[in-house]
PDBQT receptor file of N, H, CA, C and O in Angstrom, charges set to zero:
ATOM      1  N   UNK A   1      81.565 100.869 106.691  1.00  0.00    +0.000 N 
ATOM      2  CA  UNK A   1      82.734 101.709 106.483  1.00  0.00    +0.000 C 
ATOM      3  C   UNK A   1      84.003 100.914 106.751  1.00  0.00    +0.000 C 
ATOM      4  O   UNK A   1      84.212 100.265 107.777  1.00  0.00    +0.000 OA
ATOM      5  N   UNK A   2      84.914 101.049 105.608  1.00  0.00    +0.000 N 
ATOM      6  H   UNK A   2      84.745 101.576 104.774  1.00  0.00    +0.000 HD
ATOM      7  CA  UNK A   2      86.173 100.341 106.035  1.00  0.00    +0.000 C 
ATOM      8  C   UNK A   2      86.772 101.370 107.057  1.00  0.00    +0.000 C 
ATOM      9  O   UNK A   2      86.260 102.480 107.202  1.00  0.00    +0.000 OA
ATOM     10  N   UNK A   3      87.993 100.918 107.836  1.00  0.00    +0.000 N 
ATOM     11  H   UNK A   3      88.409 100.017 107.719  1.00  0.00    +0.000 HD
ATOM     12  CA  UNK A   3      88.605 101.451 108.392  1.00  0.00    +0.000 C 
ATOM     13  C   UNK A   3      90.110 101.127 107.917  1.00  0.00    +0.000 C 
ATOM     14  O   UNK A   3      90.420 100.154 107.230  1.00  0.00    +0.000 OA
ATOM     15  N   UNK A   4      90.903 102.014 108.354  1.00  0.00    +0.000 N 
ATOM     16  H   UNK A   4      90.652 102.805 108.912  1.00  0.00    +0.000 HD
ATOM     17  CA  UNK A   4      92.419 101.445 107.452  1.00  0.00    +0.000 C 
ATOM     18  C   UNK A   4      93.366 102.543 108.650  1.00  0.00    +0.000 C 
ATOM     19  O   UNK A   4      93.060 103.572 109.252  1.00  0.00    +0.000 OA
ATOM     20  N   UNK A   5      94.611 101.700 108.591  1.00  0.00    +0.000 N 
ATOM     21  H   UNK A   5      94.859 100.863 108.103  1.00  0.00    +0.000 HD
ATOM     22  CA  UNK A   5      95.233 101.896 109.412  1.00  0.00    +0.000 C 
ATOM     23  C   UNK A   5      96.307 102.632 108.682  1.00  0.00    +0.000 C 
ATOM     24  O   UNK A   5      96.440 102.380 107.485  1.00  0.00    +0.000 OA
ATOM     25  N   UNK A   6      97.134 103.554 109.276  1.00  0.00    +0.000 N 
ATOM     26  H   UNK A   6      97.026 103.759 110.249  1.00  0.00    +0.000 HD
ATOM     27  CA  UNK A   6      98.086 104.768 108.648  1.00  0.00    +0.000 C 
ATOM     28  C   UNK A   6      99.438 103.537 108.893  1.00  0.00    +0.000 C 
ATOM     29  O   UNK A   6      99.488 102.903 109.947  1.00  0.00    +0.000 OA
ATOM     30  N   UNK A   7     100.360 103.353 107.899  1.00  0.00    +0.000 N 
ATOM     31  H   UNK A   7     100.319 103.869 107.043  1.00  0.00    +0.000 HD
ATOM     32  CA  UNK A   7     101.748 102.605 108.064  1.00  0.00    +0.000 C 
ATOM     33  C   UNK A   7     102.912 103.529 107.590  1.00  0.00    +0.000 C 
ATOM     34  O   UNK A   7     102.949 104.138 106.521  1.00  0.00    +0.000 OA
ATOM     35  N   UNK A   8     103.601 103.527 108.306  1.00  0.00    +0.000 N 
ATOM     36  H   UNK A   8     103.571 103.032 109.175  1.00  0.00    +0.000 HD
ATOM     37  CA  UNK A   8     105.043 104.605 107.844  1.00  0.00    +0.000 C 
ATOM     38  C   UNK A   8     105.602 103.889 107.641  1.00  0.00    +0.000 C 
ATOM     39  O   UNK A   8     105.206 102.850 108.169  1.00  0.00    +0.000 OA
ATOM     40  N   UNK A   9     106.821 103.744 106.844  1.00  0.00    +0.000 N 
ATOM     41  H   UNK A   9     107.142 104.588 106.415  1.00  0.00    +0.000 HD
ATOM     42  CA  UNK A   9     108.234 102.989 106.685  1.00  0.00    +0.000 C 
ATOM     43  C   UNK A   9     109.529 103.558 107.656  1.00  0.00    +0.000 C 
ATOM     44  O   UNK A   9     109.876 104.690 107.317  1.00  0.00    +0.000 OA
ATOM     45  N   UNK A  10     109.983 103.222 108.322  1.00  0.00    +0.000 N 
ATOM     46  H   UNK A  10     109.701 102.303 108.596  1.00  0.00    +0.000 HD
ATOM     47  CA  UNK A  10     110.684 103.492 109.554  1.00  0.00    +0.000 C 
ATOM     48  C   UNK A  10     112.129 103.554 108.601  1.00  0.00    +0.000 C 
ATOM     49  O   UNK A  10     113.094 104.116 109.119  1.00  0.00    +0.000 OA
ATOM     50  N   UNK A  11     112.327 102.799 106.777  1.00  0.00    +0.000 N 
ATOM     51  H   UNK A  11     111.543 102.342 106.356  1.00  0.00    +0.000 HD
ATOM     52  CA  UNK A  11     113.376 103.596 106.422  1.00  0.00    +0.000 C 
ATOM     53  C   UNK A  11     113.312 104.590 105.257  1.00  0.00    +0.000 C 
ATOM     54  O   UNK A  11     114.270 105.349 105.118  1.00  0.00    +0.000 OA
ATOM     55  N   UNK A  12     112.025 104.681 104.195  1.00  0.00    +0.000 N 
ATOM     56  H   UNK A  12     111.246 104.064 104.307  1.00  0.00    +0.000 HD
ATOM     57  CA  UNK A  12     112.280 105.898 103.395  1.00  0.00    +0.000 C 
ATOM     58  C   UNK A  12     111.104 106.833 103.373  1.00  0.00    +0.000 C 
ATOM     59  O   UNK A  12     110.826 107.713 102.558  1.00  0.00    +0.000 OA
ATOM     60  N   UNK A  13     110.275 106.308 104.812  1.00  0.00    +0.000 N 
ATOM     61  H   UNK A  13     110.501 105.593 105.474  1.00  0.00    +0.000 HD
ATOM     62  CA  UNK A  13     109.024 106.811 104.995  1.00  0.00    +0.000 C 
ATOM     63  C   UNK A  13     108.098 107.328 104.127  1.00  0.00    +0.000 C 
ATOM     64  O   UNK A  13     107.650 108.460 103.949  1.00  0.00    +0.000 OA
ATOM     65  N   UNK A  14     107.827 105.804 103.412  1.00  0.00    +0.000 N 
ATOM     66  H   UNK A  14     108.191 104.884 103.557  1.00  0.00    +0.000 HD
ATOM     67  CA  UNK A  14     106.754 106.326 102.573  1.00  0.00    +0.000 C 
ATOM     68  C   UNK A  14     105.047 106.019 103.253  1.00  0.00    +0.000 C 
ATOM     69  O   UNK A  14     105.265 105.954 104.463  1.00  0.00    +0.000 OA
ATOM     70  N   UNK A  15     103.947 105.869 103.104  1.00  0.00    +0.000 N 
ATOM     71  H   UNK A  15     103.770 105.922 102.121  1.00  0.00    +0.000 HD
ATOM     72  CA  UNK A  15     102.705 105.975 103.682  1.00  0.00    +0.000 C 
ATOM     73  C   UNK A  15     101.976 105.389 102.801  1.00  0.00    +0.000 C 
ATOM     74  O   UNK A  15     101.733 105.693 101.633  1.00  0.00    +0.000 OA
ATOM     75  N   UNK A  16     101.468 104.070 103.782  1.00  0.00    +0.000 N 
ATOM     76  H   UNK A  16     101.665 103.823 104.731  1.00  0.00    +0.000 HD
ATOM     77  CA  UNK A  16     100.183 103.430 102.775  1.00  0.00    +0.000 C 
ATOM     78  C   UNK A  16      99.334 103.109 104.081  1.00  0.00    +0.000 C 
ATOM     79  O   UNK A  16      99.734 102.951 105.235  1.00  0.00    +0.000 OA
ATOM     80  N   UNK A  17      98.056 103.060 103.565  1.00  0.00    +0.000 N 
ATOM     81  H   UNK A  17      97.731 103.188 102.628  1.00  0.00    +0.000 HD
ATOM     82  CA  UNK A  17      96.906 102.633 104.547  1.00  0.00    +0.000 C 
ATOM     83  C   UNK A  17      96.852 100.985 103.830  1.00  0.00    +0.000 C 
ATOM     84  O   UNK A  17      96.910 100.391 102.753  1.00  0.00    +0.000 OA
ATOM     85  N   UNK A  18      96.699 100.783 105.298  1.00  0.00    +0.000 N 
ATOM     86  H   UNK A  18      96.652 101.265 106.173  1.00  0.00    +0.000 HD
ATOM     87  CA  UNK A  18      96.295  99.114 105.104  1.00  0.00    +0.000 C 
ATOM     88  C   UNK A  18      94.913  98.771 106.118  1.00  0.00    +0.000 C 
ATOM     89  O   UNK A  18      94.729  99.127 107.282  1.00  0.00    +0.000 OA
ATOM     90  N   UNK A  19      93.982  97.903 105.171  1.00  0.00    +0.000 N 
ATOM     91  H   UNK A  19      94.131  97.614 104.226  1.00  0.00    +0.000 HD
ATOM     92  CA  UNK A  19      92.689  97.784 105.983  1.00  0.00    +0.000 C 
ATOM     93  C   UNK A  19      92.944  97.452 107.551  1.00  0.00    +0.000 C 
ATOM     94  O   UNK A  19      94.094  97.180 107.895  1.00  0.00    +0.000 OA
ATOM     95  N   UNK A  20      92.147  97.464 108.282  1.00  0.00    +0.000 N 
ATOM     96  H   UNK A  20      91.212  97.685 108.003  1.00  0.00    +0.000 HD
ATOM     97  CA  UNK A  20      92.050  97.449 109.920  1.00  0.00    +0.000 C 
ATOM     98  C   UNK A  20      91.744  95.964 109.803  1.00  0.00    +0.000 C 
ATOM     99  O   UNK A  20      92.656  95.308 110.307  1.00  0.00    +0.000 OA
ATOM    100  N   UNK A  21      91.078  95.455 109.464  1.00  0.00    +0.000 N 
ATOM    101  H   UNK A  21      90.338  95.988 109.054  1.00  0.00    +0.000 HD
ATOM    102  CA  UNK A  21      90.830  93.709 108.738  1.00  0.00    +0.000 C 
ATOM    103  C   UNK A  21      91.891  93.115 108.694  1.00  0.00    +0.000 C 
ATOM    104  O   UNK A  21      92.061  92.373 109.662  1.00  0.00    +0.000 OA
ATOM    105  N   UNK A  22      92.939  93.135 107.737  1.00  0.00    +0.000 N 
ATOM    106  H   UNK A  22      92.801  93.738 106.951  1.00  0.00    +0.000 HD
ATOM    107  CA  UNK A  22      93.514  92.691 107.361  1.00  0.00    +0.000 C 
ATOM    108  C   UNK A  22      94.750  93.020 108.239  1.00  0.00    +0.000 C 
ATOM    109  O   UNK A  22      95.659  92.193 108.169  1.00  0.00    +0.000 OA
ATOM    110  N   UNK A  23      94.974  94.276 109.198  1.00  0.00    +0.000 N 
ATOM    111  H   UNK A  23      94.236  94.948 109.255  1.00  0.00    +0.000 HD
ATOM    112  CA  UNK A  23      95.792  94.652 110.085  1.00  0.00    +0.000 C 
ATOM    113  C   UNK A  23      95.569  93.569 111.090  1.00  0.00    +0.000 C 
ATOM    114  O   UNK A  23      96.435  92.712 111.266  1.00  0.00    +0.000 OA
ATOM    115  N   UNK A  24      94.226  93.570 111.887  1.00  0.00    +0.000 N 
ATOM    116  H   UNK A  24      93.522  94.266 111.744  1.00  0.00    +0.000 HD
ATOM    117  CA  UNK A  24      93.302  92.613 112.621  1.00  0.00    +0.000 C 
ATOM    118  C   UNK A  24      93.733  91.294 112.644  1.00  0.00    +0.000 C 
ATOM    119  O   UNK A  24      93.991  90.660 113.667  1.00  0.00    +0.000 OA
ATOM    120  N   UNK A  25      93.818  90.839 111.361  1.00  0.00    +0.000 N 
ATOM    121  H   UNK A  25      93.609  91.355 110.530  1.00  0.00    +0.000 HD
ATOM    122  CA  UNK A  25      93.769  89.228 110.854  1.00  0.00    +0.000 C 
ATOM    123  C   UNK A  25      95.242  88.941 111.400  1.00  0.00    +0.000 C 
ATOM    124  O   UNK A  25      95.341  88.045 112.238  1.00  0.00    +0.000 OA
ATOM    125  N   UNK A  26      96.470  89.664 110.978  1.00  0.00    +0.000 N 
ATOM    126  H   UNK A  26      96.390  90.392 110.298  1.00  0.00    +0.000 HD
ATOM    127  CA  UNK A  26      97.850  89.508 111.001  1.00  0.00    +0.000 C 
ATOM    128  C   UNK A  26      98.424  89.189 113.137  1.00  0.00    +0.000 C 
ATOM    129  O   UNK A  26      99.220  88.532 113.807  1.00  0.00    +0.000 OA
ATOM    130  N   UNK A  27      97.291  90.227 113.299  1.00  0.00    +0.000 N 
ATOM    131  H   UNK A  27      96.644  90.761 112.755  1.00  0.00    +0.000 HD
ATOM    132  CA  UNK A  27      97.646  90.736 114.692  1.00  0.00    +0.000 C 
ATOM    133  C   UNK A  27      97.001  89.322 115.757  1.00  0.00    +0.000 C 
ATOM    134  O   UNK A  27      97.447  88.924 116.832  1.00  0.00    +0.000 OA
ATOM    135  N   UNK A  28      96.019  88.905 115.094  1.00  0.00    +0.000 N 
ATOM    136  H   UNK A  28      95.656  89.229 114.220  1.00  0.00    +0.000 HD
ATOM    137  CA  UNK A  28      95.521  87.335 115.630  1.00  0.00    +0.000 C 
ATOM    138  C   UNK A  28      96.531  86.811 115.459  1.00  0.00    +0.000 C 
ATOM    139  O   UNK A  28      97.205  86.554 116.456  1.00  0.00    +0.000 OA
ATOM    140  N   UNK A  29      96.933  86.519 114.391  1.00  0.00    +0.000 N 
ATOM    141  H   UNK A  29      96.385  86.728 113.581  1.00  0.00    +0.000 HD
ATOM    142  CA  UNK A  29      97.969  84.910 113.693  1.00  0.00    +0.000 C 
ATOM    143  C   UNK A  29      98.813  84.890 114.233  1.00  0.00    +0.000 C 
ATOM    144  O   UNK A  29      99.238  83.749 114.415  1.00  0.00    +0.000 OA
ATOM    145  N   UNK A  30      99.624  86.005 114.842  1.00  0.00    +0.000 N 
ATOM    146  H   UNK A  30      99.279  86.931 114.694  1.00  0.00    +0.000 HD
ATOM    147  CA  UNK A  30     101.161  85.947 115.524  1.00  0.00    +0.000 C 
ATOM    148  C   UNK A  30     100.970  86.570 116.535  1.00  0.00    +0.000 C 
ATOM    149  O   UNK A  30     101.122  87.784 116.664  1.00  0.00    +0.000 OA
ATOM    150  N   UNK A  31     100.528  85.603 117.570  1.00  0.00    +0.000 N 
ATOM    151  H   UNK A  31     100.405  84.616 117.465  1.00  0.00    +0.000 HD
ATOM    152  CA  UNK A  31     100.638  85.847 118.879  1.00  0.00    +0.000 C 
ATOM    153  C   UNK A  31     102.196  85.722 119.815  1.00  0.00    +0.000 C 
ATOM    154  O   UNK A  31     102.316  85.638 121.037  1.00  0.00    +0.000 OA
ATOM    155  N   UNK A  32     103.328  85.748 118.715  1.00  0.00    +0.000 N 
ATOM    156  H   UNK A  32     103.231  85.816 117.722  1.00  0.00    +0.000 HD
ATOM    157  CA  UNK A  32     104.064  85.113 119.487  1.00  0.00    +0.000 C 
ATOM    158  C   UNK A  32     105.010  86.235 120.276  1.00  0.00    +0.000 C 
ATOM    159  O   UNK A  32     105.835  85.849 121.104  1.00  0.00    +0.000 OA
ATOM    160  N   UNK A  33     104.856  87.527 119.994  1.00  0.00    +0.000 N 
ATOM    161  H   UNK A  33     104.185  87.841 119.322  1.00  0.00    +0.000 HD
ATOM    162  CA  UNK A  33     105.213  88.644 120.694  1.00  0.00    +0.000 C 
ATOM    163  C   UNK A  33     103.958  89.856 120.488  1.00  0.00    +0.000 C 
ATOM    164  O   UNK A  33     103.694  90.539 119.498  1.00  0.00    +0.000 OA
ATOM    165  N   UNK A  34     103.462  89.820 121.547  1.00  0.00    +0.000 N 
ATOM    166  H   UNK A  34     103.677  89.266 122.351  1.00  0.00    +0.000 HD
ATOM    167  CA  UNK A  34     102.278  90.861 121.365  1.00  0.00    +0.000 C 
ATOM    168  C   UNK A  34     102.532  92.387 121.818  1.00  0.00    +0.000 C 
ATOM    169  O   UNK A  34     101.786  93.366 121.826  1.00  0.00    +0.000 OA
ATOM    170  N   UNK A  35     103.927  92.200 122.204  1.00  0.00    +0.000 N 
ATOM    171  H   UNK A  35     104.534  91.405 122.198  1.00  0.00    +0.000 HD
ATOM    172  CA  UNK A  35     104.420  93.737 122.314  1.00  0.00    +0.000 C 
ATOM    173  C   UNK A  35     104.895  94.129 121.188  1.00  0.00    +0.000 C 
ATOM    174  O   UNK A  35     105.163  95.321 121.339  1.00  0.00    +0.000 OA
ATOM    175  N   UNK A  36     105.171  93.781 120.069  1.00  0.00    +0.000 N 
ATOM    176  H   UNK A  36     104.953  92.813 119.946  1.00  0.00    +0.000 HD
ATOM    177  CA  UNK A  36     105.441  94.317 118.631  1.00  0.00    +0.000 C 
ATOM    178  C   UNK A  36     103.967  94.121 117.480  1.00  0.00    +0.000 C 
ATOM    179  O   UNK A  36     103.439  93.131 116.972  1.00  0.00    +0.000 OA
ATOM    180  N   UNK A  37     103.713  95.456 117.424  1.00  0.00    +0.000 N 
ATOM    181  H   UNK A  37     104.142  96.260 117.836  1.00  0.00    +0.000 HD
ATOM    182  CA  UNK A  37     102.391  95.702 116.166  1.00  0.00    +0.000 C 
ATOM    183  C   UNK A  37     102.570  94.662 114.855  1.00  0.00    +0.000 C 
ATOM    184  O   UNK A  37     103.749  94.450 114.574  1.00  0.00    +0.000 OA
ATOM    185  N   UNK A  38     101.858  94.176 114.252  1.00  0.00    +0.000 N 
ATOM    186  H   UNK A  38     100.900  94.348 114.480  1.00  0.00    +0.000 HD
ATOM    187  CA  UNK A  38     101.768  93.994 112.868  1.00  0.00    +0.000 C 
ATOM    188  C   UNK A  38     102.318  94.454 112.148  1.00  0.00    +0.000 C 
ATOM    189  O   UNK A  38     101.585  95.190 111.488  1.00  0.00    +0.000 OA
ATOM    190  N   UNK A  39     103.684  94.477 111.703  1.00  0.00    +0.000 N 
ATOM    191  H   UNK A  39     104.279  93.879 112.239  1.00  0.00    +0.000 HD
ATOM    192  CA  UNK A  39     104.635  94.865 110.719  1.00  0.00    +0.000 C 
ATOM    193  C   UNK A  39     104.374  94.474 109.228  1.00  0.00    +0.000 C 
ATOM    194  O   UNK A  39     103.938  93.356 108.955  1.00  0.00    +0.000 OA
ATOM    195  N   UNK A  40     104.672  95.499 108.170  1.00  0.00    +0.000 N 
ATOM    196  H   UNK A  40     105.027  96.407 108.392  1.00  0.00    +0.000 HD
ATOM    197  CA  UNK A  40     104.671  94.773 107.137  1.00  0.00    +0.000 C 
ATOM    198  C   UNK A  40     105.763  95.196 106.508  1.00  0.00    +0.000 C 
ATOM    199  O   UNK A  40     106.470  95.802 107.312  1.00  0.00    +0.000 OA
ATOM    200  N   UNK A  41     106.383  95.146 105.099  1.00  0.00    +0.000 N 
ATOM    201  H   UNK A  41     105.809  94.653 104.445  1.00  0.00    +0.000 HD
ATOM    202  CA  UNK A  41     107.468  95.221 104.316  1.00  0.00    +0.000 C 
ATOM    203  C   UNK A  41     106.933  96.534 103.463  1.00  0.00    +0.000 C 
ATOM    204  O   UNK A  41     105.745  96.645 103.160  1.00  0.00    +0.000 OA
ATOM    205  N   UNK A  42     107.686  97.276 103.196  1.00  0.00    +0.000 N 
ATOM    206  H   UNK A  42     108.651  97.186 103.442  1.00  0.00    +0.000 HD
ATOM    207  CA  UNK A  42     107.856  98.119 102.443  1.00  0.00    +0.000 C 
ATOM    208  C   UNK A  42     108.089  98.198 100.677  1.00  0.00    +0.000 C 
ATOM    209  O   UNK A  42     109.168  98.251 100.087  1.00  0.00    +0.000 OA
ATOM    210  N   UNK A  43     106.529  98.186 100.012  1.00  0.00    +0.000 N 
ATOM    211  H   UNK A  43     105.653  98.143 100.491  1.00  0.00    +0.000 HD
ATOM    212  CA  UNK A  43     107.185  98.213  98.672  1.00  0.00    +0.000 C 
ATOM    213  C   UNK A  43     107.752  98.793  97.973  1.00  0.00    +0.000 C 
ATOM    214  O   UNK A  43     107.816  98.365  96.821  1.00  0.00    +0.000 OA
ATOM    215  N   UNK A  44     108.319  99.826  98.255  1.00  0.00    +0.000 N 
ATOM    216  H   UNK A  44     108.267 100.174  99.191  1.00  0.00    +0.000 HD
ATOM    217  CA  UNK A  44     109.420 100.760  98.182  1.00  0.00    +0.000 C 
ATOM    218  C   UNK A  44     110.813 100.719  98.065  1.00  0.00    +0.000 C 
ATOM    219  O   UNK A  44     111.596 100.913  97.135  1.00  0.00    +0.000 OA
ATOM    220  N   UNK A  45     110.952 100.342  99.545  1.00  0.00    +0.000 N 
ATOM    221  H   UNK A  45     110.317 100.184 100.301  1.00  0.00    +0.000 HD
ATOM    222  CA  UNK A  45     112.329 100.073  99.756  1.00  0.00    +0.000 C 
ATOM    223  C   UNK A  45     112.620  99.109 100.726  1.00  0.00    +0.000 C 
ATOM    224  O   UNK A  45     113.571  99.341 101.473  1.00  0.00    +0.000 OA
ATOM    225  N   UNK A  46     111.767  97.716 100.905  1.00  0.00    +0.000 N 
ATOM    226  H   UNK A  46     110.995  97.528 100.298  1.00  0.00    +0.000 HD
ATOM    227  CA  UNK A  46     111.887  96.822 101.305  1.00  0.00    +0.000 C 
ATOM    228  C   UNK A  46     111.888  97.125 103.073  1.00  0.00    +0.000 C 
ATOM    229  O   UNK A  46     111.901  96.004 103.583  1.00  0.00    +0.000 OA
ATOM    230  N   UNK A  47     111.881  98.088 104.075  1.00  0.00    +0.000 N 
ATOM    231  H   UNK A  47     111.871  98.999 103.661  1.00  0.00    +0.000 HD
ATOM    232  CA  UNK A  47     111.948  98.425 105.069  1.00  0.00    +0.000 C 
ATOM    233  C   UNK A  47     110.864  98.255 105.638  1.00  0.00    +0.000 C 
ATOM    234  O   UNK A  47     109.840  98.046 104.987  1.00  0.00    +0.000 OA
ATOM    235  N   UNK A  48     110.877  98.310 106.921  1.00  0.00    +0.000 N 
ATOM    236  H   UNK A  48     111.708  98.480 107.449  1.00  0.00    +0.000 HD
ATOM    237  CA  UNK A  48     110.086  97.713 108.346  1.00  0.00    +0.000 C 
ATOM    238  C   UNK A  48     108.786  98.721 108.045  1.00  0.00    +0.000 C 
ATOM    239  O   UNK A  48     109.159  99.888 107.925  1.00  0.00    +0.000 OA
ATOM    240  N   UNK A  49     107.631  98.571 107.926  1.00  0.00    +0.000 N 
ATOM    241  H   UNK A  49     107.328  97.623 108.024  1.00  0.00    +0.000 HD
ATOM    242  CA  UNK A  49     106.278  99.688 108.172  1.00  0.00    +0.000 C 
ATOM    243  C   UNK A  49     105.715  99.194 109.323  1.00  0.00    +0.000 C 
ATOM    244  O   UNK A  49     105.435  98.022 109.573  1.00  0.00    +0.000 OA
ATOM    245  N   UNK A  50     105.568 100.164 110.003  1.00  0.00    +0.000 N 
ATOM    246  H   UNK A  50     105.795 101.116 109.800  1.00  0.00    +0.000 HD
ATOM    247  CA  UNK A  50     105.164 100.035 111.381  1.00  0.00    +0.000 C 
ATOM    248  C   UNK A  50     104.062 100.604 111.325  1.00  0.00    +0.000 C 
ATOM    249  O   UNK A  50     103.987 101.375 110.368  1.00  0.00    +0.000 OA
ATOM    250  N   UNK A  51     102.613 100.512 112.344  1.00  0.00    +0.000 N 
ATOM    251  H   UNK A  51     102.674  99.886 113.121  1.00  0.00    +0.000 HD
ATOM    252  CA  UNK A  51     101.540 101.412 112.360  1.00  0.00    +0.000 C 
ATOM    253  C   UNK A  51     101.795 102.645 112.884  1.00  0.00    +0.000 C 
ATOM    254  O   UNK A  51     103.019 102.755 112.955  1.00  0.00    +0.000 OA
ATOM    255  N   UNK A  52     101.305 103.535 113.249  1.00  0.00    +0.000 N 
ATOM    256  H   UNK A  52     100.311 103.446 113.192  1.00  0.00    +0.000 HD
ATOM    257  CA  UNK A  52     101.305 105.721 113.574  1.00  0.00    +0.000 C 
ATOM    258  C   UNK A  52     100.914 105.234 114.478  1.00  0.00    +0.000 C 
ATOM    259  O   UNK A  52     101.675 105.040 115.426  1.00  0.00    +0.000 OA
ATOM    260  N   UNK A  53      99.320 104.775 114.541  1.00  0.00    +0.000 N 
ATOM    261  H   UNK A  53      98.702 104.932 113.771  1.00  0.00    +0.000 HD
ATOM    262  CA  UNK A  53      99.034 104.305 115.954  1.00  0.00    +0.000 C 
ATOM    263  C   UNK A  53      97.750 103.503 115.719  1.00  0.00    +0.000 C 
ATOM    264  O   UNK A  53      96.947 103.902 114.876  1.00  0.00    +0.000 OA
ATOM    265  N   UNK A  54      97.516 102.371 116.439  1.00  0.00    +0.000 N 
ATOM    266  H   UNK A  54      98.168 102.047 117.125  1.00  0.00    +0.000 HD
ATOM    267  CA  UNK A  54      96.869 101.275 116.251  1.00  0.00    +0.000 C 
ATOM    268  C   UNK A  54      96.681 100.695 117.496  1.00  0.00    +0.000 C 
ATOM    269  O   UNK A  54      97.692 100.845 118.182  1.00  0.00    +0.000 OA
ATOM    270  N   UNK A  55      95.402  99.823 118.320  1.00  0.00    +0.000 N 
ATOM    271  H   UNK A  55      94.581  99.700 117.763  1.00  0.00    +0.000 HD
ATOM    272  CA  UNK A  55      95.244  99.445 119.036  1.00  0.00    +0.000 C 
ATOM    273  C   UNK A  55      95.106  98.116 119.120  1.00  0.00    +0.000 C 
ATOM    274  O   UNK A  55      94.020  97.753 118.668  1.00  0.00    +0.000 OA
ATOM    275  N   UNK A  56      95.744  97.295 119.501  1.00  0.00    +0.000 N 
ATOM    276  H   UNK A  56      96.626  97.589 119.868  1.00  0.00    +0.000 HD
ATOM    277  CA  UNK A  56      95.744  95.583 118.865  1.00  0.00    +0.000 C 
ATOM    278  C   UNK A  56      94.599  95.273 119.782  1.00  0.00    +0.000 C 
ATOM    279  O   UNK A  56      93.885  95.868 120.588  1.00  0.00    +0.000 OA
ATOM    280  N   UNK A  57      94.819  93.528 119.070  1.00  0.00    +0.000 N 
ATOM    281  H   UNK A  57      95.399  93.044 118.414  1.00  0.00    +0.000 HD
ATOM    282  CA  UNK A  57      93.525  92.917 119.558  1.00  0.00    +0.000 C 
ATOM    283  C   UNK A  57      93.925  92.308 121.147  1.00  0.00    +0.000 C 
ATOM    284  O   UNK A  57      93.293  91.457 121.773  1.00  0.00    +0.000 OA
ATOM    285  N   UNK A  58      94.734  92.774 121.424  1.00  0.00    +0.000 N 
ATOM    286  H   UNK A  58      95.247  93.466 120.916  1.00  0.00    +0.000 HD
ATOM    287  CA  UNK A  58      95.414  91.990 123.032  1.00  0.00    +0.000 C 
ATOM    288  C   UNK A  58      95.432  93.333 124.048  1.00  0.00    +0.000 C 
ATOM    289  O   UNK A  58      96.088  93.333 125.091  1.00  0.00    +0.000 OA
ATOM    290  N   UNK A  59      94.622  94.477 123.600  1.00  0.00    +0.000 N 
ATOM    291  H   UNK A  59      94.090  94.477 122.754  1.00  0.00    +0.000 HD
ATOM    292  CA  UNK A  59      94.708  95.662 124.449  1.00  0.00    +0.000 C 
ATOM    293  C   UNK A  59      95.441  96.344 124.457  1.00  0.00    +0.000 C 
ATOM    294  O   UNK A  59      95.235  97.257 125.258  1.00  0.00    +0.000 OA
ATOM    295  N   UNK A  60      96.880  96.443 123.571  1.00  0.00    +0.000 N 
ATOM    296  H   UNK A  60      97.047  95.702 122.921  1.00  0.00    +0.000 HD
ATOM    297  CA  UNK A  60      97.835  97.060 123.515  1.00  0.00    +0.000 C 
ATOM    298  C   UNK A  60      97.944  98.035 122.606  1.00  0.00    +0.000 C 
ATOM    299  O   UNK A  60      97.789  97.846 121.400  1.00  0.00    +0.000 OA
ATOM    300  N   UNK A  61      98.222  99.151 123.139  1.00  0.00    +0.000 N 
ATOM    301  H   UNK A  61      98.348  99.305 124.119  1.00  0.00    +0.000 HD
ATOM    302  CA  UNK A  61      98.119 100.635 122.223  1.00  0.00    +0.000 C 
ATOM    303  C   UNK A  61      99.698 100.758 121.851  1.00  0.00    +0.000 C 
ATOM    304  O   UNK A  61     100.662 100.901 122.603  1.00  0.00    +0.000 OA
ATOM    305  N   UNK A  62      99.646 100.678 120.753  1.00  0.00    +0.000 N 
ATOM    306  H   UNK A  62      98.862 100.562 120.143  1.00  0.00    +0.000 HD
ATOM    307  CA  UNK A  62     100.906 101.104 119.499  1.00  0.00    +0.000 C 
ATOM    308  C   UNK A  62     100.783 102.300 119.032  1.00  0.00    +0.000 C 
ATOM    309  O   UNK A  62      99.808 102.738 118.422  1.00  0.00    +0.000 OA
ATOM    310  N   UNK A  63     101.898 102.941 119.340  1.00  0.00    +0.000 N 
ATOM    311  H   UNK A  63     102.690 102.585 119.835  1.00  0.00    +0.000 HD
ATOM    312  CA  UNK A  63     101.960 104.572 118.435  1.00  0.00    +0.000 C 
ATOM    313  C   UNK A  63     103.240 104.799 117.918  1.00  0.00    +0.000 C 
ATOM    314  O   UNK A  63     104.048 104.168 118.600  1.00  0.00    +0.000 OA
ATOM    315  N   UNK A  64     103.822 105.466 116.951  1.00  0.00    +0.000 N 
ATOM    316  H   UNK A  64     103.166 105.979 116.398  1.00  0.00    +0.000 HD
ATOM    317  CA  UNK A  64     105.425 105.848 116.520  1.00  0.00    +0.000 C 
ATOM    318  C   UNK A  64     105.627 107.066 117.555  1.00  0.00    +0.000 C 
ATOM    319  O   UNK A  64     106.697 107.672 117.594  1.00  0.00    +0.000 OA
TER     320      UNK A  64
């Protein structure tokens, strides 16, 4: 079963699921602030998507 993570856009709040994998993979690579979730860009309207709520791989629980 995939799993996929809920992403809001923090500016025209639109909603896409993005795999937990590929959330996963991002959240390894940039260790360089582990108090900010895996962000991605908005194909919409170019704005910040943040996860709803997500638990990284460093123990840290992210929620909006």
């Amino acid at each position: 079963m995939n799993e996929e993570i809920l992403y809001i856009c923090m500016e025209c709040k639109t909603e896409e699921n993005i795999p937990k994998e590929v959330v996963e993979y991002f959240d390894e690579m940039d260790q360089s602030n582990i108090n900010e979730p895996p962000c991605f860009s908005c194909e919409e309207c170019g704005g910040v998507m943040r996860p709803q709520k997500y638990s990284g791989m460093h123990g840290k629980e992210y929620k909006l």
